[in-house]
C-alpha positions, 0 to 999 in steps of 0.5 A: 227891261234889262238889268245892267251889270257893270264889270271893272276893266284896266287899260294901258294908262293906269289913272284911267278904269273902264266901266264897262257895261251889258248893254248899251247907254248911248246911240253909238256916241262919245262923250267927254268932260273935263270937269262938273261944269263941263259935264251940265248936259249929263247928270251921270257924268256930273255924279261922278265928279262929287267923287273928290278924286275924279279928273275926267269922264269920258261916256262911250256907247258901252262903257264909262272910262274915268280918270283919277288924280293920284289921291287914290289908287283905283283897287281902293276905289273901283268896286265902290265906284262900279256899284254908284254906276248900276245902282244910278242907271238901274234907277232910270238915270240919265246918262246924257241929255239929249242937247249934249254935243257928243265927241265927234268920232268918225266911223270907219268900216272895212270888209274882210274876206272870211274862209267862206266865199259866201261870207263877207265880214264888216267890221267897225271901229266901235262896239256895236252890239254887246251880245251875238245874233243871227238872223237868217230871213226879215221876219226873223229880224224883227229885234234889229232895225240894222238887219232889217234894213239889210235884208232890203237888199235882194242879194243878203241872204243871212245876217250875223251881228257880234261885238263890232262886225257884221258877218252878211252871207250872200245868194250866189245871185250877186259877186263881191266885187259888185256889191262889197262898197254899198254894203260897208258905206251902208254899215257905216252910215248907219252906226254913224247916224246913231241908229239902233242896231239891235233892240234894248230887249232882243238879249232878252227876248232871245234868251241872251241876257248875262243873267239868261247865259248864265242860268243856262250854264248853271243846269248844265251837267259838269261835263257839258260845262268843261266843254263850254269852257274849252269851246269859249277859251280856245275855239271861240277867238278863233272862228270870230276872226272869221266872222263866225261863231260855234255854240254849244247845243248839247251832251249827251252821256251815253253815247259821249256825243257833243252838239255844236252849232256853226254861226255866221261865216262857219255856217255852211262854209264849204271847209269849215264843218269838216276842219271845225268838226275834226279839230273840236272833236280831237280837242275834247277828246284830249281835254276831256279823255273817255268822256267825248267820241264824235263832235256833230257839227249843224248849221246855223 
């Protein structure tokens, strides 16, 4: 079982602090109280309200937003509340009762082309999935019910699933044009019925838990760490805006060559390994002098 971690995030109303967690805690529903009556149906919730300066709790799929009266400012109070939270759902608390009426929030879905034609990304007005997975045959999608059902359909070739998208690259068997309504009203029943995207153990399993991530990082060399860094502050936004993804394989210091792997819409993308490839290799070389000469870029 996944351990959760819970990080403080502000929003743009400063009474109200987002809770935000490593994986999910509801089926893809929200839920808000208004008080520690109203909160009957979730013990988390009304934990919560014994907080003297709690106004509201609103319980979304990843995340625990609440609002506070003017007794306290969050920075006094945050860390405290933030530990109350893990330390409850580490101990097996329940979050919602199965009887909770969850706030009706309608689910919408809208394809967006990418720079690869072979690639359509659907995206979704919630988080979906708190890490990134891709899945290339049915077999392999085994720890997501979603791609599995996709794969059903003849036509999908690979799956990309990260944060609120769906990357799906096709065979050239079928056009967009013919298939591009199914597949979103498809994605978009799906989440709205509250089915599981991925597993609760797939991070983990795939070695893709924060804990995991985070060791990795740590036996990495100090070099292979910079270009972690650069690729995941300044080329990672990038290529998600296309439905894609870059991940670090390797350094190696003699030669000064440096591995990525394209994902998603990147992968296989007739543009992408050439601009990629060029683009992250004249980047480090800045970034990093002496210390890179060729970036070698490998589908995913």
């Amino acid at each position: 079982m996944n351990t959760f971690k819970v990080s403080v995030q502000e929003t743009s109303n400063k009474a109200i602090i987002k809770f935000e967690l490593n994986q999910f805690i509801t089926q893809h529903q929200s839920f808000e109280f208004n008080n520690i009556d109203d909160a009957k149906a979730s013990p988390l919730a009304q934990q919560l309200f014994y907080l003297p300066f709690v106004k509201k709790v609103y319980i979304s799929s990843n995340f625990v937003a609440v609002e506070r009266y003017n007794i306290v400012e969050w920075t006094d109070v945050q860390d405290e509340v933030a530990q109350q939270i893990e330390a409850y759902l580490n101990d097996g608390g329940i979050v919602v009762e199965d009887t909770a009426a969850p706030k009706k929030v309608p689910v919408t879905v809208y394809a967006e082309s990418t720079p690869n034609p072979a690639v359509m990304k659907f995206v979704a007005n919630k988080k979906i999935v708190t890490a990134l997975f891709e899945f290339t045959s049915i077999d392999e999608a085994k720890l997501s019910p979603l791609a599995t059902e996709l794969f059903h359909f003849p036509f999908v070739k690979r799956i990309f699933l990260d944060q609120n998208y769906v990357s799906i690259t096709k065979y050239d068997m079928a056009e967009w044009q013919d298939i591009t309504i199914e597949l979103r009203e498809f994605i978009r029943s799906y989440i709205e019925s509250g089915k599981e995207i991925v597993s609760s153990n797939a991070s983990e399993t795939l070695q893709k838990s924060t804990e995991q991530l985070d060791d990795q990082f740590e036996n990495l060399d100090e070099t292979s760490k910079a270009i972690v860094n650069i690729l995941e502050e300044y080329v990672k936004p990038a290529v998600a805006s296309d439905g894609g993804n870059i991940q670090f394989i390797s350094y190696d210091e003699n030669t000064k060559n440096v591995s990525v792997m394209l994902q998603g819409a990147c992968s296989g993308c007739p543009s992408s390994t050439y601009t990629l490839k060029s683009g992250i290799e004249n980047m480090l070389k800045e970034m990093l002098p002496g210390k890179v000469e060729m970036v070698e870029a490998i589908n995913g």
